[in-house]
N, C-alpha and C positions, 0 to 999 in steps of 0.2 A: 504494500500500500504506500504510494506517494506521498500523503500527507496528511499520516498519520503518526509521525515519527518522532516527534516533538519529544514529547512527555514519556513516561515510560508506561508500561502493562500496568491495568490494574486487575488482578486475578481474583476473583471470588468461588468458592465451591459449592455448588446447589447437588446436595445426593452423592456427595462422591467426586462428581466430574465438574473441573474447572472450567470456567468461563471466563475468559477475556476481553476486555475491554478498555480501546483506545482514545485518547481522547485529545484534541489539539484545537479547529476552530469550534468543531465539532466531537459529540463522541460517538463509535461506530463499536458494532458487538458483533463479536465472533457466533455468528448461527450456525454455524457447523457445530461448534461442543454445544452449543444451547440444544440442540440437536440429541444428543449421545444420552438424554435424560430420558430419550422419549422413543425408543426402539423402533415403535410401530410406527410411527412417524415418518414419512419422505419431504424431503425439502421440495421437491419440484411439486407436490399436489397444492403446496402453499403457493409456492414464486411464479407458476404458471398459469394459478387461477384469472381470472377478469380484474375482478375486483382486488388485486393484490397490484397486476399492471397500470390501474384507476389509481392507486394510492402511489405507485412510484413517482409515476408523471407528474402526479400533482405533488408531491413534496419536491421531487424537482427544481420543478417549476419556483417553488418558495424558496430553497435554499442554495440552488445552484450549484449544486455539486454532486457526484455521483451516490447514488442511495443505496447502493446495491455492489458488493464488488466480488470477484471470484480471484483469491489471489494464490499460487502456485509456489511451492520452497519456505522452506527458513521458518522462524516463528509464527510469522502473521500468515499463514499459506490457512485455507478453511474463504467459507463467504460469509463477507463481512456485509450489516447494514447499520443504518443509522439508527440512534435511539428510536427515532420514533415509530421507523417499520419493525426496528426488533425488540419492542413492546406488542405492535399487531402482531407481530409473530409466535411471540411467547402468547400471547392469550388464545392464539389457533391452538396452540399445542396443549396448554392448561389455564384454567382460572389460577390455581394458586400460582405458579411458575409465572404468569405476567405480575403477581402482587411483586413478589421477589424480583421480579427484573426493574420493576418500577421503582421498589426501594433501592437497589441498588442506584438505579440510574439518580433517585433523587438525595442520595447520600453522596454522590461522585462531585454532582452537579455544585453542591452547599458548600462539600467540606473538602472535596479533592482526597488527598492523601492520609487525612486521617480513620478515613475509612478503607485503607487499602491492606496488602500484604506485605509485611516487614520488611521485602527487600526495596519497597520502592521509597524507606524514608532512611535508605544509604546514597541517595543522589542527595549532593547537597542543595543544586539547585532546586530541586523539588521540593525540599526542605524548607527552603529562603519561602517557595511560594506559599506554601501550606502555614509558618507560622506569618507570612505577612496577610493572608485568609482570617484565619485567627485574631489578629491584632486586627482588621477591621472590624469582624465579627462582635468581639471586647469593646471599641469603641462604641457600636452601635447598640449593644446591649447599655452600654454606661451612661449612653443620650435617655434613650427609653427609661432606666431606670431613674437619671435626673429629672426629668420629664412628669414620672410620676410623681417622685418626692415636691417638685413644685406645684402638684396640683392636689398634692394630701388635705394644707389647709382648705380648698373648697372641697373636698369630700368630706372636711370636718362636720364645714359649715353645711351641707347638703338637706340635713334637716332640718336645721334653724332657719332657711331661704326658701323651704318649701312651701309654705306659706305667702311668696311672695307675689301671688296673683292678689293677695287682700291687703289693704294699710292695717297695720297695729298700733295698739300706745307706745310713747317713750319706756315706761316702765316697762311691757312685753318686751321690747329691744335689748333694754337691759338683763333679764332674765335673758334671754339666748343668749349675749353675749357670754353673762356668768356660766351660765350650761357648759358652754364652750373654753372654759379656760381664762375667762378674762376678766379681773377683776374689777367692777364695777358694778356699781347698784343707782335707781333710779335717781337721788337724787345726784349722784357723783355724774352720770351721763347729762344731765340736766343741767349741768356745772359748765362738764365739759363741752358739750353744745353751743351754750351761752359763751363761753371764753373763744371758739374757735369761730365766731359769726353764723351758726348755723340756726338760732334762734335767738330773738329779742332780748336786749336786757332791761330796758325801761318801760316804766308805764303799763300804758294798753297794750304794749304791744312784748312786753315779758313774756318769756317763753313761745310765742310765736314765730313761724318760720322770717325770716329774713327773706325778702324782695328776689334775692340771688339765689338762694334754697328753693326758694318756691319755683325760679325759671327753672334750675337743675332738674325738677320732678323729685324732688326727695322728702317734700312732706305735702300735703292737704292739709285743711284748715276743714273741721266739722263743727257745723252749724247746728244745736240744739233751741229749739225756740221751746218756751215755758211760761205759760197762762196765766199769773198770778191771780189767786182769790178778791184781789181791789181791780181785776179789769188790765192791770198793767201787762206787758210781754218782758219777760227776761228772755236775751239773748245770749246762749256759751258757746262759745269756742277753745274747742277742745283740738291737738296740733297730733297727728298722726301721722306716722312713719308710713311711705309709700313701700309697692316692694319692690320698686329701684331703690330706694332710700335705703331698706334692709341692705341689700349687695352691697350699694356703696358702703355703705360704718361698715358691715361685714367685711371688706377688703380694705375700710382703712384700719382698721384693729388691728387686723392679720399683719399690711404688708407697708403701709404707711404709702399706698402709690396716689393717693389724693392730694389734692392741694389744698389748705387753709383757705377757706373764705373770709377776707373782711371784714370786722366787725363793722355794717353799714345799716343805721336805722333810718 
């Protein structure tokens, strides 16, 4: 085989009898020993079927290179085909024997030479590639695992923001935060609200969202009206945490990535 000569043999034994397989742009499997598993088996009932010349053409056709080869002498000498016909081929000859070709082929494909036979991790070169495989491997496990670790605190918070289709009290707010690790209670968020411009410090307008809170969407203002016995109307307003307003304190608690608003009455 032309060029297939790159890399070395990777040998696996299914039953006794080894199978070989090459691998360089592409990887190509020795059908001949795949073959020596399956007695009653002839390779020409396979290779000269219709629908086996349907599949050459067209993989072909996709990969531009010969699918199919018959090669004479020396180690690589058996017909060799490409992963993909000699998966169809393993599964002509058995269900289980295509699982096994598949893993193999998808243990070759991931990990190269760690899943091969002993002599092929005495090339050094092969060696340089399989642990630079690995080192990408490790790096991209290490992303993924940072990856998670930065998104733990919102799986903290995942129940305390579940709720965030409905506004809550400042005091609710407080209670999740506390739930979650953070020490503060109604009136200490009340405090710190008021100190960071996110609610009123004077007058009428104490504890009330601030002008710039209220453009954010982080609280509403709930309007109680009340009947008085002399004919009079009391009107309350009562300042409720939206539930963007929850995420927002929920991720400024967490990770400090908000910005102070203002103190502007």
């Amino acid at each position: 085989m032309k060029t297939h000569n790159v890399n070395p043999p990777h040998v696996f034994n299914y039953q006794g009898n080894n199978i070989t397989f090459l691998s360089d742009k592409d990887l190509m499997v020795n059908a001949t020993e795949m073959l020596r598993s399956f007695p009653s088996k002839r390779m020409s009932d396979f290779t000269n079927s219709q629908s086996t010349h349907a599949f050459c053409e067209a993989l072909y056709r996709k990969t531009g290179i010969p699918v199919l080869e018959v090669t004479h002498g020396g180690r690589s000498a058996g017909t060799w085909m490409h992963q993909k016909l000699a998966l169809k081929f393993a599964a002509w000859l058995s269900p289980d024997f295509e699982l096994w070709v598949y893993d193999r082929i998808e243990e070759l494909l991931k990990h190269g030479a760690t899943a091969l036979n002993p002599e092929s991790l005495l090339d050094p070169d092969y060696v340089i590639k399989v642990m630079t495989a690995l080192k990408e491997e490790r790096a991209e496990k290490e992303l993924a695992q940072s990856q998670v670790r930065e998104m733990a605190p919102k799986a903290l918070f995942a129940d305390a923001v579940s709720t965030s289709s409905r506004s809550c009290l400042i005091g609710e707010l407080a209670k999740i935060l506390k739930q979650n690790g953070v020490e503060i209670g109604q009136n200490r968020l009340f405090e710190w609200l008021r100190s960071h411009g996110y609610l009123g410090v004077r007058g009428e307008y104490r504890n009330l969202p601030t002008q710039r809170a209220i453009e954010m969407g982080l609280f509403e203002i709930k309007k109680t009206t009340i009947n008085k016995p002399d004919g009079t109307v009391l009107v309350s307003n009562t300042t409720k945490v939206t539930g963007k307003g929850q995420i927002y304190f929920v991720n400024k608690f967490l990770h400090g990535r908000t910005k102070t608003i203002p103190v502007s009455e």
